[in-house]
MDTraj code that builds the backbone (N, CA, C; nanometers):
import mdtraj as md
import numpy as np

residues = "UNK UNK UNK UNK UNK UNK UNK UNK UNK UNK UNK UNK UNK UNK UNK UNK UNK UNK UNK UNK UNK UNK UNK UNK UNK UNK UNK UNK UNK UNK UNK UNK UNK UNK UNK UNK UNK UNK UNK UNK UNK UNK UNK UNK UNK UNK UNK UNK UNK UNK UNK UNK UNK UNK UNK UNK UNK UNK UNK UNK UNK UNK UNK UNK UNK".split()
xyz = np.array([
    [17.1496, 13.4288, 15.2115],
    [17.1730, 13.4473, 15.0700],
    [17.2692, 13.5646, 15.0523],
    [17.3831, 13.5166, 14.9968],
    [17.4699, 13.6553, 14.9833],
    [17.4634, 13.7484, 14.9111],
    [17.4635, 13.8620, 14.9400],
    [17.4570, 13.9989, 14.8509],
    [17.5470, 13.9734, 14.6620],
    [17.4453, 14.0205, 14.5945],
    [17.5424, 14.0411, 14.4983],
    [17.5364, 14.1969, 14.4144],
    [17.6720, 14.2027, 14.3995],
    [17.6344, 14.3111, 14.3334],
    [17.6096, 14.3646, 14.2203],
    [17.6281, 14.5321, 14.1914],
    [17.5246, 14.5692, 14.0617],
    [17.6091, 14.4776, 13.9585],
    [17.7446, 14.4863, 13.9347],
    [17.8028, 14.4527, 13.8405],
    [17.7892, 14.2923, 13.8037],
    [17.7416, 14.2173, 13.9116],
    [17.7366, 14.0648, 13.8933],
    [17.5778, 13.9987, 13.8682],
    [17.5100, 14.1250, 13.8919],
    [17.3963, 14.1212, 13.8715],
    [17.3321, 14.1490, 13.7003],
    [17.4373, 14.2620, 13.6927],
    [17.3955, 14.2583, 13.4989],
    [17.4492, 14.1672, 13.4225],
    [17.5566, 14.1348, 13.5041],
    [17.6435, 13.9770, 13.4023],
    [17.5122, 13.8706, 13.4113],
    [17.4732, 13.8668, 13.5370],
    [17.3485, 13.7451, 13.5172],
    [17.2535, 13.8186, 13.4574],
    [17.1880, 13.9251, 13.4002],
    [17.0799, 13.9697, 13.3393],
    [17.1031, 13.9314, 13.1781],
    [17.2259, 13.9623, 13.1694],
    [17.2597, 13.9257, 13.0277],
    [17.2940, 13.7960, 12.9702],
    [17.3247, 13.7289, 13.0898],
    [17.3380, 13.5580, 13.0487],
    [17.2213, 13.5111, 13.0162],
    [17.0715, 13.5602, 13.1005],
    [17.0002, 13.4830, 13.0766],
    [16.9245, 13.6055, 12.9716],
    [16.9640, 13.6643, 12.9478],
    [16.8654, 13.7255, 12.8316],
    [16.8997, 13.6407, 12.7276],
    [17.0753, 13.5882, 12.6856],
    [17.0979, 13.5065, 12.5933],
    [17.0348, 13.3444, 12.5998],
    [16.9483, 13.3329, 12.6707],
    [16.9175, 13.2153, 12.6692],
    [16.7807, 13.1908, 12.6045],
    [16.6807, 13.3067, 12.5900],
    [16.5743, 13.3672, 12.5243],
    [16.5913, 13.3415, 12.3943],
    [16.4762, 13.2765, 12.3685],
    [16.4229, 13.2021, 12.2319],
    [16.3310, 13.2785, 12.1425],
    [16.3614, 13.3582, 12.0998],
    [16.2337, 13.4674, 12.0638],
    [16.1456, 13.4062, 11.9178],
    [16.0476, 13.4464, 11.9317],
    [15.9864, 13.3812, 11.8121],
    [15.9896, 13.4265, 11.6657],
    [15.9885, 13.3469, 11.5685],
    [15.9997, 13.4348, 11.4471],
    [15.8666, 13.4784, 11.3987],
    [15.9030, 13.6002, 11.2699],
    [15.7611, 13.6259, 11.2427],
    [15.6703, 13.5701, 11.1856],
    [15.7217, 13.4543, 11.1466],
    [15.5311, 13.3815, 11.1116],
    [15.5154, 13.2902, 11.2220],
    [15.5567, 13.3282, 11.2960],
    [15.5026, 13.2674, 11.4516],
    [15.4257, 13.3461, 11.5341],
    [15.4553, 13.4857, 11.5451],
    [15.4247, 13.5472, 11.5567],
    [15.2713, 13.6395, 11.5048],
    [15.3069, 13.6113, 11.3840],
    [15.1745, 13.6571, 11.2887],
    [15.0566, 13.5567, 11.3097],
    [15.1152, 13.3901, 11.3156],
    [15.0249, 13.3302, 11.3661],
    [14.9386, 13.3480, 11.5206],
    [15.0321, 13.3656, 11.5463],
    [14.9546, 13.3853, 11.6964],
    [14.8662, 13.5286, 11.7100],
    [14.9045, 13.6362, 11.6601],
    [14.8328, 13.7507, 11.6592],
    [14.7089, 13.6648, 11.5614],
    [14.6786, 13.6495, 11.5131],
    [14.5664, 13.6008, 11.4276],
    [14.5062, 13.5098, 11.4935],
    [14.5768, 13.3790, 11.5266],
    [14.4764, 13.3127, 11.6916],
    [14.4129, 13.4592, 11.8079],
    [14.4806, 13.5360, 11.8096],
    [14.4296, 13.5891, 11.9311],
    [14.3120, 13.6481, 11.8699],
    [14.3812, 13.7498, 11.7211],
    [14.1858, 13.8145, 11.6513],
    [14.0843, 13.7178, 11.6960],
    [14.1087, 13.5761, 11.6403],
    [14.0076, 13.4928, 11.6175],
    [13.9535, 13.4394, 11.7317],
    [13.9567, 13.4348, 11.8323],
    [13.9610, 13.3331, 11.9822],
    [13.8594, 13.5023, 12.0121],
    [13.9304, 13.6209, 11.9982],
    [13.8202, 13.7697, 12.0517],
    [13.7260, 13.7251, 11.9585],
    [13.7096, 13.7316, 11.8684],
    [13.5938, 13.7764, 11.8223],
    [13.5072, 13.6394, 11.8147],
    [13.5100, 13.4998, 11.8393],
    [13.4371, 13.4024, 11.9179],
    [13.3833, 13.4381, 12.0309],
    [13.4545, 13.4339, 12.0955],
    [13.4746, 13.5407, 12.2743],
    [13.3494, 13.6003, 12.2621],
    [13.3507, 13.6992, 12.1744],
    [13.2618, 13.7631, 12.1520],
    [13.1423, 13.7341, 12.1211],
    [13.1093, 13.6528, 11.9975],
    [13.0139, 13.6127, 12.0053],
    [12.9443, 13.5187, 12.0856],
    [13.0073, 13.5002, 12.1633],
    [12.9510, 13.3652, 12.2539],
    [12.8793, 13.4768, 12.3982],
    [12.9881, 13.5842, 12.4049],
    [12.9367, 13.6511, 12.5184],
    [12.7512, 13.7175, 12.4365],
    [12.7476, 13.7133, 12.3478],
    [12.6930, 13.8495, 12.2999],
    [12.5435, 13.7517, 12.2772],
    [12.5740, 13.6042, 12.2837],
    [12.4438, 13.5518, 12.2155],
    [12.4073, 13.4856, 12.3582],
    [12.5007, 13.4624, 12.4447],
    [12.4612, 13.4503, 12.6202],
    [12.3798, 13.5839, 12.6787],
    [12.3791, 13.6778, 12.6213],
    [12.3750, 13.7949, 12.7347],
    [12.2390, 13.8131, 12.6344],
    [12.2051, 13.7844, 12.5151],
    [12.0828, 13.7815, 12.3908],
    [11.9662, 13.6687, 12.5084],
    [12.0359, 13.5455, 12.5219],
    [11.9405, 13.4439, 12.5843],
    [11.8990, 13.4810, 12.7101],
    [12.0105, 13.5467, 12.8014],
    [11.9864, 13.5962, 12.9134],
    [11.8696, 13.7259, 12.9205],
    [11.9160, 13.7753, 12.8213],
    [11.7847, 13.9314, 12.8252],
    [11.6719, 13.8677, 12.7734],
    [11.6551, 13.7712, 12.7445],
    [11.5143, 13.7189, 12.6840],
    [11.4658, 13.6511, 12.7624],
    [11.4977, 13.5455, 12.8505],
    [11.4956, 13.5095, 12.9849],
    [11.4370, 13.5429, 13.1119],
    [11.4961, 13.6415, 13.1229],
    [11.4744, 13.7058, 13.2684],
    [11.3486, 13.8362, 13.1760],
    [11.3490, 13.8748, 13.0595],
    [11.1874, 13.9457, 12.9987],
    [11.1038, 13.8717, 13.0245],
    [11.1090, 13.7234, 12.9631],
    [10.9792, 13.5977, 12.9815],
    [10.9574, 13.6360, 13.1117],
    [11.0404, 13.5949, 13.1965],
    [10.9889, 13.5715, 13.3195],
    [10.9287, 13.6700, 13.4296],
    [11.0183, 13.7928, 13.4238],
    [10.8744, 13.9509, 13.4993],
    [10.8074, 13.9632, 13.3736],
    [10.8290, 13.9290, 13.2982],
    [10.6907, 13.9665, 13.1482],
    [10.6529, 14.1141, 13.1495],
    [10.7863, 14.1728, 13.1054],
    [10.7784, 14.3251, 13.1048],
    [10.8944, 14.3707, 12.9803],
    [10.9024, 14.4419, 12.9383],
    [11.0191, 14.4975, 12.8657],
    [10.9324, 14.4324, 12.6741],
    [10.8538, 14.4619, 12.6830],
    [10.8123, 14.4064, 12.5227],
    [10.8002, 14.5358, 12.4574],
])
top = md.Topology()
chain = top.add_chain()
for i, resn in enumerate(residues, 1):
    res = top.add_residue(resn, chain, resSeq=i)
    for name in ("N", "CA", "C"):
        top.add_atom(name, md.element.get_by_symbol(name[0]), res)
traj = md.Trajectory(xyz[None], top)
């Protein structure tokens, strides 16, 4: 693979930066708002697993009341 250099190397950094599709902002806003929403599911799903789990494993050494 042949060497290239610095100077042919930023010409290709910048070609393909122009090829970058960036998103607009209510694309953006949407997706930040999927992500709130997907955490704080996340969340509750961890929080009512780890609720069944501590109640679980209490039943069963039958200690912690």
């Amino acid at each position: 693979m042949p060497k290239t250099s610095p100077g042919e190397f930023f010409q290709q950094v910048a070609t393909e930066t122009r090829k970058v599709v960036w998103p607009t902002r209510r694309e953006t806003a949407i997706t930040t708002v999927m992500v709130f929403v997907f955490v704080f599911l996340a969340s509750v799903f961890f929080f009512v697993a780890d609720m069944i789990l501590r109640f679980g494993v209490t039943w069963i050494l039958g200690y912690g009341q």
